[in-house]
C-alpha positions in Angstrom: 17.0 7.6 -35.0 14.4 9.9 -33.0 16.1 13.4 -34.0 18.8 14.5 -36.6 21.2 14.9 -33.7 21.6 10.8 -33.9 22.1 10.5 -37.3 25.6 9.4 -38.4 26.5 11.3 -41.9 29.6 10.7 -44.3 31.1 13.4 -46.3 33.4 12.3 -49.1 35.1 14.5 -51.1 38.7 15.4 -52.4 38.6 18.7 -51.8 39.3 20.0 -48.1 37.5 23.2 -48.1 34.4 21.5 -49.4 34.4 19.2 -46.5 35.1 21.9 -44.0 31.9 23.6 -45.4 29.9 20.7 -45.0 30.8 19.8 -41.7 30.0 23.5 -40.5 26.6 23.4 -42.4 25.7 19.9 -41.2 26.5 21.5 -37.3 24.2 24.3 -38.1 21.4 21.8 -38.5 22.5 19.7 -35.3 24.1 17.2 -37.1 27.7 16.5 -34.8 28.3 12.7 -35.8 30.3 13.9 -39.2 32.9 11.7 -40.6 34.8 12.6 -43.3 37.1 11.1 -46.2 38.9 12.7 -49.0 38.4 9.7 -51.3 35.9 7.0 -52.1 38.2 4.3 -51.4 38.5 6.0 -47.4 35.0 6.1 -47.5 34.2 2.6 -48.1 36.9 1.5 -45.7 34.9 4.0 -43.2 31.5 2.2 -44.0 32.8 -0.9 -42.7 34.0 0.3 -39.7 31.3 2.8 -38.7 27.3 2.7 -39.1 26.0 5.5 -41.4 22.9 6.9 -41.8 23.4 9.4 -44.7 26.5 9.8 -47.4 27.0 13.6 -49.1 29.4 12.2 -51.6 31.3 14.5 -54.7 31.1 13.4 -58.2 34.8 14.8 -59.2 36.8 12.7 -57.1 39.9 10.9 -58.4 40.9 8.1 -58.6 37.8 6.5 -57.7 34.6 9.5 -58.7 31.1 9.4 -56.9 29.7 7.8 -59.3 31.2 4.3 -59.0 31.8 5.0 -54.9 27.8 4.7 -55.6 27.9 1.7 -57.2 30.8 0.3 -54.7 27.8 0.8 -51.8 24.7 -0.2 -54.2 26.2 -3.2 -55.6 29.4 -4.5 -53.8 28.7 -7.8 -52.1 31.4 -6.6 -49.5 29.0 -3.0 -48.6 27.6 -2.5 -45.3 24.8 -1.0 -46.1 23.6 -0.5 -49.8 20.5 0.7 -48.3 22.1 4.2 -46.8 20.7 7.3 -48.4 23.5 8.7 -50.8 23.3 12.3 -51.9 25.4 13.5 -55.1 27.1 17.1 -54.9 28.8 18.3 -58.2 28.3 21.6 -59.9 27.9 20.0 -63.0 23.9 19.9 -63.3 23.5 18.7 -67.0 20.7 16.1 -67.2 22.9 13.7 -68.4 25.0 13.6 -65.2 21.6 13.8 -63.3 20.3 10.8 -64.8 23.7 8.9 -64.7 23.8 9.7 -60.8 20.3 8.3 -60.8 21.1 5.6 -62.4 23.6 4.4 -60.3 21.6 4.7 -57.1 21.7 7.9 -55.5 18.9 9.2 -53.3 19.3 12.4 -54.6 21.3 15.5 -55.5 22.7 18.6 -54.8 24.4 21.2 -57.2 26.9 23.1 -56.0 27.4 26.0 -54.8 25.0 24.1 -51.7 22.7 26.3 -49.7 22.3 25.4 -46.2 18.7 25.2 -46.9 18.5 23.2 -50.2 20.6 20.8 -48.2 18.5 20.5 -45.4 15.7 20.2 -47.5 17.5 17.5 -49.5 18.4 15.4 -45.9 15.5 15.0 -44.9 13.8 14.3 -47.9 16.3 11.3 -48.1 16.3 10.5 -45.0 12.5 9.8 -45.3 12.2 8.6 -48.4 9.9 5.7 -48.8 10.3 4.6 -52.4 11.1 0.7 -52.4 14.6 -0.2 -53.2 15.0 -2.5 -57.0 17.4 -5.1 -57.9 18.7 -5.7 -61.1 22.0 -7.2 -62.5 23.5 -4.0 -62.9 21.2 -1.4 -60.5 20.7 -1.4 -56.6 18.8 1.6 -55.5 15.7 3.7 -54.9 12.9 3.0 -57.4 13.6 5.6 -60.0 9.9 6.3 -61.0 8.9 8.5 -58.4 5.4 8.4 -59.3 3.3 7.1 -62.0 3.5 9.0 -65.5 0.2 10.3 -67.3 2.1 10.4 -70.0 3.2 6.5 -70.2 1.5 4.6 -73.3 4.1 1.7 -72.7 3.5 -1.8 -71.2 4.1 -2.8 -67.5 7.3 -2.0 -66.7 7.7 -4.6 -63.7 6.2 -7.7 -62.6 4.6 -6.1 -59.6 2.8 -3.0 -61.6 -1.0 -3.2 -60.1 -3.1 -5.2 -62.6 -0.5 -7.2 -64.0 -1.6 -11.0 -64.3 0.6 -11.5 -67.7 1.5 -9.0 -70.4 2.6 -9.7 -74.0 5.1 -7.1 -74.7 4.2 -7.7 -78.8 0.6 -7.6 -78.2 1.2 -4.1 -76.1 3.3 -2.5 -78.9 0.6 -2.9 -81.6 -2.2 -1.7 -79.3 0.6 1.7 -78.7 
């Protein structure tokens, strides 16, 4: 991909309008490779049949929400591409439903109403990013630290940490 003109995007959400709006933003930037679906279950079918280089996907979707369409790309053994960038929209901004869409592998987020340029801004910032992808039994996705805490007086968190030869947790805790 050598200019956002190439890039392939899928917009999935339930609500018509919505999609109409993203298609007409994503144009304003360049972007003209825009499929759409109205549900998650269309959109998986449309990953397997078309290569995608960015998902906008809506949390509120019934009967299959954004949240496990996430986890369908992240963790599915039947996915395409668990790797694509995956941006969440939803007006409902709580931290609890940030961190949820974290946690089940989004790249990032956008609350709606969307601006043309905090979705921009979001694109490419996701289409860039270089954080590592993790594997665990129940997460696929981007790293979730996205840069080391001052505030962290825990142990290692991962076998790969810089200066981690071996690390009691028991030993760390007293020490804390």
């Amino acid at each position: 991909m050598s200019s956002i003109s190439e890039i392939q995007v899928l917009v999935v959400d339930d609500n018509r309008q919505m999609r109409f709006l993203m298609r007409c933003l994503l144009r304003a930037a360049g972007v003209y490779r825009v499929a759409e679906a109205d549900g998650a279950l269309e959109a998986f079918d449309l990953l397997n049949r078309f290569p995608v280089d960015l998902i906008l996907v809506d949390w509120l979707m019934q009967p299959v929400d954004g949240i496990a369409f996430t986890k369908m790309v992240r963790l599915s053994e039947e996915s395409p591409n668990p790797y694509a960038p995956i941006l969440m929209m939803t007006a409902h901004t709580e931290k609890s439903r940030v961190a949820a869409a974290r946690d089940a592998g989004v790249t990032g987020f956008l609350r709606k109403p969307i601006s043309a340029r905090v979705l921009f801004d979001r694109m490419s910032a996701a289409l860039l990013d270089t954080r590592v992808f993790i594997r665990t039994p129940t997460y696929f996705g981007p790293d979730r630290r996205r840069g080391a805490s001052a505030n962290y007086a825990g142990p290692l968190r991962r076998s790969d940490d810089p200066g981690r030869e071996f690390i009691d947790i028991e030993d760390a805790r007293l020490r804390a």
